[in-house]
C-alpha positions in Angstrom: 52.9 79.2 161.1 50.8 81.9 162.0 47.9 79.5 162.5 49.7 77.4 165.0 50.6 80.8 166.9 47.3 81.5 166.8 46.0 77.9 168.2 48.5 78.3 170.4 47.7 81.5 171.7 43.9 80.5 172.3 44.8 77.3 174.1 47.1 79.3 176.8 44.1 81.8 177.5 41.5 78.9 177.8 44.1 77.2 180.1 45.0 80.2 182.1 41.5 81.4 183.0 40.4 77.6 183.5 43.6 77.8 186.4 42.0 80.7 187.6 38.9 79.5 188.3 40.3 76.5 189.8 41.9 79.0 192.2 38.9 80.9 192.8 37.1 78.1 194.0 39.7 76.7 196.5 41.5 79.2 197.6 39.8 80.4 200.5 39.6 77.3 202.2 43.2 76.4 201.4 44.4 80.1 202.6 42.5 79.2 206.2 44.4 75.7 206.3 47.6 77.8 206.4 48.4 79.2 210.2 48.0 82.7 210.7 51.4 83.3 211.6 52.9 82.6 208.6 49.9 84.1 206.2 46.6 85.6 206.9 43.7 84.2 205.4 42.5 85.6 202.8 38.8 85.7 201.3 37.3 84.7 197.9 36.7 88.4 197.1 40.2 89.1 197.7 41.5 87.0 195.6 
């Protein structure tokens, strides 16, 4: 049991920062797609 919560725990992390890097990497061109008046672009360095 506590191995699986373990393997578990180790996948999510992997996963999360993997989604977060996908973000990092998009984000600023998807953020100028938006029009500013509904949201203000926002910057990689921001994020």
């Amino acid at each position: 049991m506590d191995t699986n919560l373990n393997f578990l725990i180790s996948i999510f992390s992997y996963a999360f920062t993997l989604h977060n890097l996908e973000e990092v990497m998009g984000m600023e061109k998807w953020s100028k797609s938006i029009p500013e008046s509904i949201h203000t672009p926002i910057t990689t360095a921001q994020f």
